[in-house]
Biopython code that builds the backbone (N, CA, C, O; Angstrom):
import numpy as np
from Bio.PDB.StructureBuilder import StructureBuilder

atoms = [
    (1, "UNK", "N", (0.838, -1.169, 0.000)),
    (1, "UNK", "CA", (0.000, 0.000, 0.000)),
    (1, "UNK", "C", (0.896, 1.249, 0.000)),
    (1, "UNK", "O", (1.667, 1.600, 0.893)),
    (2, "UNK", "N", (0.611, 1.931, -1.327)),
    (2, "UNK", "CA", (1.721, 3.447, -1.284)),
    (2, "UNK", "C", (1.133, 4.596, -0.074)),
    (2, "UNK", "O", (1.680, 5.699, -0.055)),
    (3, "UNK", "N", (0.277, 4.372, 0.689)),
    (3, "UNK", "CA", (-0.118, 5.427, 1.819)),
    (3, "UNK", "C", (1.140, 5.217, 2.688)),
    (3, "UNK", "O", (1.824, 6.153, 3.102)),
    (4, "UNK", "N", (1.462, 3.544, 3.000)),
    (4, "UNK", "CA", (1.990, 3.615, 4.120)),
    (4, "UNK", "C", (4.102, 3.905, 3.551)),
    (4, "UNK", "O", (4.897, 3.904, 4.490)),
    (5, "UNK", "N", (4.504, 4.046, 2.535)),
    (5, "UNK", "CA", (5.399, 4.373, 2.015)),
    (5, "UNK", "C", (5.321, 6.152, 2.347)),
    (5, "UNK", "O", (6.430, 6.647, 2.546)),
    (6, "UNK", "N", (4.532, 6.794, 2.396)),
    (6, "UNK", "CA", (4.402, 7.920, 2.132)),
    (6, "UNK", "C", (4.016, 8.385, 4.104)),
    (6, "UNK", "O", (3.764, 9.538, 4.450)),
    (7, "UNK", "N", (4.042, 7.823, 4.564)),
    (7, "UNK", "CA", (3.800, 7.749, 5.714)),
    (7, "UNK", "C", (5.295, 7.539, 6.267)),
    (7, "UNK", "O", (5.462, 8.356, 7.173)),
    (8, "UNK", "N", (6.141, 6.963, 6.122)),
    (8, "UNK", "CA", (7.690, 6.454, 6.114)),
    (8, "UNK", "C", (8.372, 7.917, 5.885)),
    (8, "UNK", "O", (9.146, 8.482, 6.658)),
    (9, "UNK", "N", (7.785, 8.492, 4.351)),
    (9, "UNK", "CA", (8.671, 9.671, 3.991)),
    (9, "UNK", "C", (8.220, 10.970, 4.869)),
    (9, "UNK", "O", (9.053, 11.835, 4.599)),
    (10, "UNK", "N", (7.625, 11.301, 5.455)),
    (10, "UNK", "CA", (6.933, 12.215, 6.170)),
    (10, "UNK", "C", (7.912, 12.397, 7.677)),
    (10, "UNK", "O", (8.555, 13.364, 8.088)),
    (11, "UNK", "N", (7.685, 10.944, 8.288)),
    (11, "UNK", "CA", (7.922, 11.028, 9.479)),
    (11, "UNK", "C", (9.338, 10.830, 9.291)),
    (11, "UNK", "O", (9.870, 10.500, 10.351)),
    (12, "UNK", "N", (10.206, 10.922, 8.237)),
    (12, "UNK", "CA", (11.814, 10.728, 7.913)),
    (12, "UNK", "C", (11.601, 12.422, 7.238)),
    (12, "UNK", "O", (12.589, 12.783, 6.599)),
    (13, "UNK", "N", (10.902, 13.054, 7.282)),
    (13, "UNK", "CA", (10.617, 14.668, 6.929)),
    (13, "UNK", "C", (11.144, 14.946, 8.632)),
    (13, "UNK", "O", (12.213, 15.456, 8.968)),
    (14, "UNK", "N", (10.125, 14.481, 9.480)),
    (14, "UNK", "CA", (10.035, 14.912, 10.949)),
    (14, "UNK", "C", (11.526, 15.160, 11.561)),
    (14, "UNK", "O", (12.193, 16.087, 12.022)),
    (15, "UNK", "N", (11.650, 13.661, 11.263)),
    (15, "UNK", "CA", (13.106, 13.388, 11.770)),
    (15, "UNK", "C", (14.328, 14.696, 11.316)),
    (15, "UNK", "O", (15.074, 15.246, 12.125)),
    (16, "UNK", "N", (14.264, 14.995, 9.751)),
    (16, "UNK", "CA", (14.967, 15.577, 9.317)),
    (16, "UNK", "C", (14.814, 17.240, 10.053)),
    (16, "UNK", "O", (15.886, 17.741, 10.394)),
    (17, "UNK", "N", (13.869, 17.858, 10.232)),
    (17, "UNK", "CA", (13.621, 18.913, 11.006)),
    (17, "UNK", "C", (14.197, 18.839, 12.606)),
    (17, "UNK", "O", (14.608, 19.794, 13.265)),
    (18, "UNK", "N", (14.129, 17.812, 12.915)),
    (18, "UNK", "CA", (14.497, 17.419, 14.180)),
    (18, "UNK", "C", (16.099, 17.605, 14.642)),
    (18, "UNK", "O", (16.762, 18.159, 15.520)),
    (19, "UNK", "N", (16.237, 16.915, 13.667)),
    (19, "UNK", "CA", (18.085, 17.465, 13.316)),
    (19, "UNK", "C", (18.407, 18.446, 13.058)),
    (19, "UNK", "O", (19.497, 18.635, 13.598)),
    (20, "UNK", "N", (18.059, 19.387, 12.435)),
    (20, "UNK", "CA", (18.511, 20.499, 11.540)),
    (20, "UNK", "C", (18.110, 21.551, 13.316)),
    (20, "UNK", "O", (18.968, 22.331, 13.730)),
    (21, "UNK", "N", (17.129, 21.412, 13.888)),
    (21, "UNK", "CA", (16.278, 21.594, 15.137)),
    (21, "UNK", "C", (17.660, 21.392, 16.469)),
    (21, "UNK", "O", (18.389, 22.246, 16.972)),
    (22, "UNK", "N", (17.602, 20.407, 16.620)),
    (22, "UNK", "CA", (19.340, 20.103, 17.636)),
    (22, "UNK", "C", (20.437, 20.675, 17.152)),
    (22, "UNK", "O", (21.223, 20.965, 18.054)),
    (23, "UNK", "N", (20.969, 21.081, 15.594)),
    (23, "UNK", "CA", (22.295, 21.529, 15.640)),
    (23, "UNK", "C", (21.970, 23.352, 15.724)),
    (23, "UNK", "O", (22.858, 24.158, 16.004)),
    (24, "UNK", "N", (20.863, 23.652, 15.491)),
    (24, "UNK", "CA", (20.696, 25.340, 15.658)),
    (24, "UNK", "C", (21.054, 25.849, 17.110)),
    (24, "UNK", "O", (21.647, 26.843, 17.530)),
    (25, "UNK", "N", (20.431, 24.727, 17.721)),
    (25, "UNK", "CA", (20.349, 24.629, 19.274)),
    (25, "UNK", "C", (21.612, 24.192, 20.175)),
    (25, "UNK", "O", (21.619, 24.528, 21.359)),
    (26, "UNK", "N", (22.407, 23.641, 19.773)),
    (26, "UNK", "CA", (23.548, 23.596, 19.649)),
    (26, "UNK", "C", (24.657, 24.619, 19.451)),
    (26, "UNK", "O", (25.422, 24.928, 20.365)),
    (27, "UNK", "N", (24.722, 25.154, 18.183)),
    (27, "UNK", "CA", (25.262, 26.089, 18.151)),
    (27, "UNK", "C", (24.723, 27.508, 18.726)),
    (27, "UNK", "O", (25.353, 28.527, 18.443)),
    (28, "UNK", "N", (23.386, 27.587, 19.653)),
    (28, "UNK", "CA", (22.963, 28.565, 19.990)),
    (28, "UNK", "C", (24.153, 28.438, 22.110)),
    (28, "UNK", "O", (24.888, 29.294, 22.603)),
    (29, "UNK", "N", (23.746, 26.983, 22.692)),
    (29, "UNK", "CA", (24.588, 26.809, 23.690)),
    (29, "UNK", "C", (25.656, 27.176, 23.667)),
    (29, "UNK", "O", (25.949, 27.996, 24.537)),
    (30, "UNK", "N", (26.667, 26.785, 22.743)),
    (30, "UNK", "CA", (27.908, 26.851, 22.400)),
    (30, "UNK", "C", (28.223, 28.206, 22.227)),
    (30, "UNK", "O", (29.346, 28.540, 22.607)),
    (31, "UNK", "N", (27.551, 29.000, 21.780)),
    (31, "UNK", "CA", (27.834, 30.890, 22.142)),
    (31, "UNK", "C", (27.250, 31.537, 22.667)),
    (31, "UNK", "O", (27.335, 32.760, 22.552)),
    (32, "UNK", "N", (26.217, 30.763, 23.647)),
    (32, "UNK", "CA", (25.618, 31.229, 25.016)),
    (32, "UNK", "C", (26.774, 31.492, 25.897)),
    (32, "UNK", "O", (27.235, 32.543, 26.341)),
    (33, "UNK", "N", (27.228, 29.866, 26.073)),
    (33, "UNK", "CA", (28.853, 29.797, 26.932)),
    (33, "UNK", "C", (29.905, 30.260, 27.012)),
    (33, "UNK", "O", (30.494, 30.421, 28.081)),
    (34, "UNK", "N", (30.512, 30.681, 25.477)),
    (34, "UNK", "CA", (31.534, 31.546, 24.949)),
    (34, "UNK", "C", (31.213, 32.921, 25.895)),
    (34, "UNK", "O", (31.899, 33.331, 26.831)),
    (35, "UNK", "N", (29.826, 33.565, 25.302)),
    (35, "UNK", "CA", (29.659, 35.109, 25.860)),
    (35, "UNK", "C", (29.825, 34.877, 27.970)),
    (35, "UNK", "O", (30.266, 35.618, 28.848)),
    (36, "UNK", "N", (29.362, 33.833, 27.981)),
    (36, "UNK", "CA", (29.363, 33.514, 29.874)),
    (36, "UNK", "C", (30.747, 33.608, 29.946)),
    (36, "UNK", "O", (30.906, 34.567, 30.701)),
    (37, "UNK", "N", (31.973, 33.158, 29.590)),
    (37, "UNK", "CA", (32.841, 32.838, 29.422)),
    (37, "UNK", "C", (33.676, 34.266, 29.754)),
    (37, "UNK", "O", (34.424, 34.613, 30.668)),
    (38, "UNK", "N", (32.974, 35.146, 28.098)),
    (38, "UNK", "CA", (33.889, 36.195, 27.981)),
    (38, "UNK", "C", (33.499, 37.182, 29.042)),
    (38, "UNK", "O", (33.941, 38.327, 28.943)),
    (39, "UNK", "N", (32.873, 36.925, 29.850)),
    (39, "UNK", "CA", (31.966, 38.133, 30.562)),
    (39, "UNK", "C", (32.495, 37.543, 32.187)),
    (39, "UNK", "O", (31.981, 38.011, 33.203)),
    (40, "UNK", "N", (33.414, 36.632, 32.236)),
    (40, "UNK", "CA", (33.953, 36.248, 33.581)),
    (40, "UNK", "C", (35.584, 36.888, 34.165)),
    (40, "UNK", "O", (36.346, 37.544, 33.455)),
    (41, "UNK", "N", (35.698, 36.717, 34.801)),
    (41, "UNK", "CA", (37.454, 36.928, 35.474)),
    (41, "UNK", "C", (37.924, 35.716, 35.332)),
    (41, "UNK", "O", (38.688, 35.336, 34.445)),
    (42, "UNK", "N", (37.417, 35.013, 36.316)),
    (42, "UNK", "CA", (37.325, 33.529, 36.761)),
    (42, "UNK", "C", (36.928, 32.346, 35.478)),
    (42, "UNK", "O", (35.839, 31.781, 35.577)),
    (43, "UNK", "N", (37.557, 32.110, 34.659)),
    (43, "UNK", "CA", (37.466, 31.061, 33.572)),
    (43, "UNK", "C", (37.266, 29.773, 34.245)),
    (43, "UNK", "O", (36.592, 29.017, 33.545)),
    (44, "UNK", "N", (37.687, 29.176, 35.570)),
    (44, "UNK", "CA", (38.194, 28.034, 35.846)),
    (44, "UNK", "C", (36.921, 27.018, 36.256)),
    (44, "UNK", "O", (36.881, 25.794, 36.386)),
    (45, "UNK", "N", (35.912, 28.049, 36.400)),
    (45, "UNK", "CA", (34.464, 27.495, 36.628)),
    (45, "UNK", "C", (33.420, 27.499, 35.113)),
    (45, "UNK", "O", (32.205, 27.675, 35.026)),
    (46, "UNK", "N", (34.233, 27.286, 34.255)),
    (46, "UNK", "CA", (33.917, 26.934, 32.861)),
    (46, "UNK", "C", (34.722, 25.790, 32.328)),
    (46, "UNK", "O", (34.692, 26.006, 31.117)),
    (47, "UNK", "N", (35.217, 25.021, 32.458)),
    (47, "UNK", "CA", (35.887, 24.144, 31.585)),
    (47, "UNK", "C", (35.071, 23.138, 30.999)),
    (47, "UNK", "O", (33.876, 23.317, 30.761)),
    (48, "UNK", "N", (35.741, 21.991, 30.740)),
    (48, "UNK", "CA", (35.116, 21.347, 29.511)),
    (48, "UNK", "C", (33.688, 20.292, 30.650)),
    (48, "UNK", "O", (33.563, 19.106, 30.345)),
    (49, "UNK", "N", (32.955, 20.741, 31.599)),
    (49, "UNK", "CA", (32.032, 20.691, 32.177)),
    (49, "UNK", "C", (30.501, 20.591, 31.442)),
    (49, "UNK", "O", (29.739, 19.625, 31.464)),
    (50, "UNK", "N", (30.315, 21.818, 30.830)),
    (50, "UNK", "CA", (29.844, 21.724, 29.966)),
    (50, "UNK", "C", (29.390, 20.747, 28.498)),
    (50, "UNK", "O", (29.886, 20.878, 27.379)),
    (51, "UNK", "N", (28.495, 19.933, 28.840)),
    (51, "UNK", "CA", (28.488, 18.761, 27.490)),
    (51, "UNK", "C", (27.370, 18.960, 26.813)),
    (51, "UNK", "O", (27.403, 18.551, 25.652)),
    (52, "UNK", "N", (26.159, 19.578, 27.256)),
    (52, "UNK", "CA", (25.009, 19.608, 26.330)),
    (52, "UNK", "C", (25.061, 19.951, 24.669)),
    (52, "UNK", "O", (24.309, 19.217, 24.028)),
    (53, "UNK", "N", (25.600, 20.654, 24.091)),
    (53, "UNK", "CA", (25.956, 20.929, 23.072)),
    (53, "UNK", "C", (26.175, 19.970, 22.176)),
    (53, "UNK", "O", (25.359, 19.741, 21.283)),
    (54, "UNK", "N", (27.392, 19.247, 22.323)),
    (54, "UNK", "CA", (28.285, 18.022, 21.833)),
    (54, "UNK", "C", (26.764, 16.905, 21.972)),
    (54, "UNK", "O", (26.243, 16.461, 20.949)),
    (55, "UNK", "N", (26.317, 16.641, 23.105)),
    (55, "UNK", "CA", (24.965, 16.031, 23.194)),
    (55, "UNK", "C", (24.010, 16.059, 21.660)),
    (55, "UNK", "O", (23.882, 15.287, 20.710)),
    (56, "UNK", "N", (23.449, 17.420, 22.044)),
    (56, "UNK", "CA", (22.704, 17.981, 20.975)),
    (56, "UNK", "C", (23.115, 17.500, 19.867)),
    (56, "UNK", "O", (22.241, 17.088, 19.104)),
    (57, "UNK", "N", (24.106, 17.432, 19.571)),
    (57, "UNK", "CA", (24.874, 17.248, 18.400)),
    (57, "UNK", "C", (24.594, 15.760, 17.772)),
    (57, "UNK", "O", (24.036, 15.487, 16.709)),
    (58, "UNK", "N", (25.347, 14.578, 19.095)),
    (58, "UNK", "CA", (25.416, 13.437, 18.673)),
    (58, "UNK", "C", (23.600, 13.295, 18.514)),
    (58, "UNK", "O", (23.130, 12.657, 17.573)),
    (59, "UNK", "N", (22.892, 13.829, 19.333)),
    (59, "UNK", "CA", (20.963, 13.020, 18.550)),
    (59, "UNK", "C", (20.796, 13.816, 17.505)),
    (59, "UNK", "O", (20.581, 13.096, 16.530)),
    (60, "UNK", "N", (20.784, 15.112, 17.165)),
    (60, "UNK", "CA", (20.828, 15.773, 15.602)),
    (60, "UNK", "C", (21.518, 14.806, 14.804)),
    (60, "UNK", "O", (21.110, 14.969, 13.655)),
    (61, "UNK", "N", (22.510, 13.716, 14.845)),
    (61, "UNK", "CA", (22.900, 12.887, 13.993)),
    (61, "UNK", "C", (22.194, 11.268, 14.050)),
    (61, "UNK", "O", (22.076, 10.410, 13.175)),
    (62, "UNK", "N", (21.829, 11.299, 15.379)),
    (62, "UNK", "CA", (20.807, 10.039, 15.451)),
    (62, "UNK", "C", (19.544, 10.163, 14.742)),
    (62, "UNK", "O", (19.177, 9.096, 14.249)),
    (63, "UNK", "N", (18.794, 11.125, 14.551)),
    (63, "UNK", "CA", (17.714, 11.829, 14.002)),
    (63, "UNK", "C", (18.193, 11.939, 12.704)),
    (63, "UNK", "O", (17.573, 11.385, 11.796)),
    (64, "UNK", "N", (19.236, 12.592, 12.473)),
    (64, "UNK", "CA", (19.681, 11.958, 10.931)),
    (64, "UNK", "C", (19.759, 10.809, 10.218)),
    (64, "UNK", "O", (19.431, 10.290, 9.151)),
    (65, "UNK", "N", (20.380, 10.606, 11.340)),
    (65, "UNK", "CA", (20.356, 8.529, 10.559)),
    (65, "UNK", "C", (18.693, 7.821, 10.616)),
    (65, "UNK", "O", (18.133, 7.266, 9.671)),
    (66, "UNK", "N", (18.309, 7.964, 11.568)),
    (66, "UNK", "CA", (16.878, 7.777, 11.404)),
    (66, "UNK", "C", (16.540, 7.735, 10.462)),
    (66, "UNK", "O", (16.422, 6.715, 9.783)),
    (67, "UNK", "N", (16.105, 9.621, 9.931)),
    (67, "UNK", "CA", (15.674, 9.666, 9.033)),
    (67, "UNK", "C", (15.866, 9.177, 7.798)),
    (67, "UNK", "O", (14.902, 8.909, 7.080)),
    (68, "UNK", "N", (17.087, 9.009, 7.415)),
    (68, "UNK", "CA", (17.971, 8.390, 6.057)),
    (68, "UNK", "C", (17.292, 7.433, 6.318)),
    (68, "UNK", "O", (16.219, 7.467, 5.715)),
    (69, "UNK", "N", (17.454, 6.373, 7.104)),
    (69, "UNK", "CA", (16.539, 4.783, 7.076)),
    (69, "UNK", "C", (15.476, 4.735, 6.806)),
    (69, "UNK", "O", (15.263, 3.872, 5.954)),
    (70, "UNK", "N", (14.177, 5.545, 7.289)),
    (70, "UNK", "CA", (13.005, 5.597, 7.091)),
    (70, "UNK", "C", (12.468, 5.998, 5.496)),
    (70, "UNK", "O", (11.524, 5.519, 4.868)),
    (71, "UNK", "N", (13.464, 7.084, 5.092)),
    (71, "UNK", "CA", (13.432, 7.369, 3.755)),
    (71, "UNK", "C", (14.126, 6.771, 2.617)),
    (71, "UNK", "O", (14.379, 7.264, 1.518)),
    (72, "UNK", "N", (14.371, 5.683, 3.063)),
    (72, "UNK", "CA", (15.097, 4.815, 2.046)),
    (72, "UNK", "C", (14.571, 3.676, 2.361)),
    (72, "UNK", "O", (15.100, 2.743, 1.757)),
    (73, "UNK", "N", (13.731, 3.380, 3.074)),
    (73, "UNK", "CA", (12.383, 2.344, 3.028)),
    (73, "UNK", "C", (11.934, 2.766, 2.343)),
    (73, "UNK", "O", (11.975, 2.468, 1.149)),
    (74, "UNK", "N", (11.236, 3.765, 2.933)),
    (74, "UNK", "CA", (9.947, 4.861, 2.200)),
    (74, "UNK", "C", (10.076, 4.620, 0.441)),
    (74, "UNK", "O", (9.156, 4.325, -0.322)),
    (75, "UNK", "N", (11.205, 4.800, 0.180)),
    (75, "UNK", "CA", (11.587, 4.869, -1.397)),
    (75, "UNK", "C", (11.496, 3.953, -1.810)),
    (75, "UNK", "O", (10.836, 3.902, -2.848)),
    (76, "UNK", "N", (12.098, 2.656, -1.266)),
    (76, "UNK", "CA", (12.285, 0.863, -1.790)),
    (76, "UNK", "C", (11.217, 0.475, -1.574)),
    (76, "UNK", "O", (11.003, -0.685, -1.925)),
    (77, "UNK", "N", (9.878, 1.379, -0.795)),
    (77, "UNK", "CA", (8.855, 0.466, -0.713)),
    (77, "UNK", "C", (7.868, 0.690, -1.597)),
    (77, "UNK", "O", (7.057, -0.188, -1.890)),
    (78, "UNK", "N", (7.840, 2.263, -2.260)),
    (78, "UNK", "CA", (7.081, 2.523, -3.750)),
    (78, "UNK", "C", (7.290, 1.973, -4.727)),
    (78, "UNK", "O", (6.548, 1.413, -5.534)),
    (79, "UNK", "N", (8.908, 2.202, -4.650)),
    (79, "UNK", "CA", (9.410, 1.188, -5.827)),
    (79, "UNK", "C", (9.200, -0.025, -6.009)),
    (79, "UNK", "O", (9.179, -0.533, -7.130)),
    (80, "UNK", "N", (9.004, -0.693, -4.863)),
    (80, "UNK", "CA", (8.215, -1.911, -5.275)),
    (80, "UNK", "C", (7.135, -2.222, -5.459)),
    (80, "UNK", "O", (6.976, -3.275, -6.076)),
    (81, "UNK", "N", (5.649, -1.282, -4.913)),
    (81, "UNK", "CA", (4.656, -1.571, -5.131)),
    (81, "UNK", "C", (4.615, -0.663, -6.495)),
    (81, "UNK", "O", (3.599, -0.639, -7.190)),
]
sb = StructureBuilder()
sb.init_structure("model")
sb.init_model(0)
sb.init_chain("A")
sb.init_seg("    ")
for serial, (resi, resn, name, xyz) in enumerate(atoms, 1):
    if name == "N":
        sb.init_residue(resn, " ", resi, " ")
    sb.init_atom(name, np.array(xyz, "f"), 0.0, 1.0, " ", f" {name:<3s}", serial, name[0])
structure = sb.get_structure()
């Protein structure tokens, strides 16, 4: 049934927003921290403590891969019906 192929490509749409969604957010932390950073005396209560970012990062790529899988069903499964 091509509904449920098209149902595959959608929610591998989702996914893809989702990602693109974590690395904005990502790079929004990452020069949140910088400006915290530059706006201190005391650096030493900043170090590499901080992981959310790098986080963000690695599921923006899980959400990527996701999506690639779902949409490459999605595709092999029109193509076959």
């Amino acid at each position: 049934m091509p509904n449920d192929a098209y149902i595959m490509i959608g929610i591998a749409g989702i996914f893809l927003i989702l990602f693109i969604l974590a690395f904005l957010r990502a790079k929004y932390e990452d020069r949140k921290i910088d400006d915290a950073i530059c706006q201190r005396t005391d650096v030493k209560d900043y170090g590499s403590f901080h992981i959310e970012s790098s986080a963000l990062r690695i599921g923006g790529w899980i959400c990527f891969m996701i999506a690639l899988a779902l949409l490459i069903m999605g595709i092999v499964y029109l193509a076959i019906n």
